[in-house]
C-alpha positions as CSV (number, residue, x, y, z in Angstrom):
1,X,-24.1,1.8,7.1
2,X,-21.7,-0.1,9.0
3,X,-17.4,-0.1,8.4
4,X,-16.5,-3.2,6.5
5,X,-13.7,-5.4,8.6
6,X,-11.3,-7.1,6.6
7,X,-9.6,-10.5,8.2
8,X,-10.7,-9.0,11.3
9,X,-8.2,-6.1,11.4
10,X,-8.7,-2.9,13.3
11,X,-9.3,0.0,11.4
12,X,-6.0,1.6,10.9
13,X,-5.3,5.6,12.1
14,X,-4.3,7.6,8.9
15,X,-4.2,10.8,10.6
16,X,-1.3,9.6,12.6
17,X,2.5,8.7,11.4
18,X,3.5,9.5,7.7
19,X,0.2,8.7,5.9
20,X,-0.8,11.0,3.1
21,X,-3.5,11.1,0.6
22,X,-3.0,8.6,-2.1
23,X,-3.4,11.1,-4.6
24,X,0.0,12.6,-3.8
25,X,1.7,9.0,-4.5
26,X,4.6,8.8,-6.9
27,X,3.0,7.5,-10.1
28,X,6.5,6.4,-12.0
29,X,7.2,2.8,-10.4
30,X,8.4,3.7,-7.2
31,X,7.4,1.2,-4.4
32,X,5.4,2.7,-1.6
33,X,3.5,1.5,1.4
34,X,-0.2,1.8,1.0
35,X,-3.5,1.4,3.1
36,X,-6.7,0.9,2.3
37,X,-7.9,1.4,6.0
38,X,-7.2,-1.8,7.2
39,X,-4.7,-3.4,5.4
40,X,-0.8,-2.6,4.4
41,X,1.2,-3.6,1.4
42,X,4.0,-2.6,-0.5
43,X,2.9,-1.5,-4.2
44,X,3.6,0.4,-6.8
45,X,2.5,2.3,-10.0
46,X,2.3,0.4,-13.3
47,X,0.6,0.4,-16.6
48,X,-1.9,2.5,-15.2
49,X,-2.9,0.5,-12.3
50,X,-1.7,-0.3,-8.3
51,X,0.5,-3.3,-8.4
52,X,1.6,-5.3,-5.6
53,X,3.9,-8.2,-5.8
54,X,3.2,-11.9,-6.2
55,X,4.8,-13.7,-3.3
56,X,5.0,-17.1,-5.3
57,X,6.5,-15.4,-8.1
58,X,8.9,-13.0,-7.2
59,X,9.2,-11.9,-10.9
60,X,5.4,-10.9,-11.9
61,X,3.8,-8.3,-10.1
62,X,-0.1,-8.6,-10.1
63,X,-3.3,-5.7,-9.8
64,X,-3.6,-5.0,-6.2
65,X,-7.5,-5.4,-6.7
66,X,-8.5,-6.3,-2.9
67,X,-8.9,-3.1,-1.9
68,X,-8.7,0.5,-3.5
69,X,-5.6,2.3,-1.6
70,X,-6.4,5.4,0.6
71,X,-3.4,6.5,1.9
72,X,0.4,5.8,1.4
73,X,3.7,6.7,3.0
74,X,7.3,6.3,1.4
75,X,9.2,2.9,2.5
76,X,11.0,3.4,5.7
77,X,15.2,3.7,5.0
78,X,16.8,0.4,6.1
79,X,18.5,-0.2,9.1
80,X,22.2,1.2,9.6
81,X,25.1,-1.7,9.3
82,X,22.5,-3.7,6.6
């Protein structure tokens, strides 16, 4: 069985960084980065379901349905002086 490649990314390395087991995501609408192995996005838990938002409407967050997420880390702090 061969490891699907999505847009031709690399496999990304969860056993390096921050990454921890999706299970242990916060499940009460807080926005976390998320991997499914090959891809990142900013999501979030809602109505029961991974959301992600919609970048043509800013307003409406849709079902992150490309890819189940693995692993997630909390979003990094901004940058001092912001």
């Amino acid at each position: 069985m061969t490891t699907p490649k999505y847009h031709g990314n690399p496999p990304i390395d969860t056993t390096q960084d921050q990454w921890m087991d999706i299970i242990s995501a916060p499940r009460d609408g807080t926005r976390i980065l998320a991997t499914n192995g090959y891809e990142v996005e900013k999501i979030r838990w809602q109505r029961g379901i991974w959301v992600i938002r919609n970048c043509s409407d800013p307003f409406y967050d849709e079902e992150w349905d490309e890819h189940t997420p693995t692993h997630w880390m909390p979003l990094p702090k901004p940058p001092k002086g912001v």
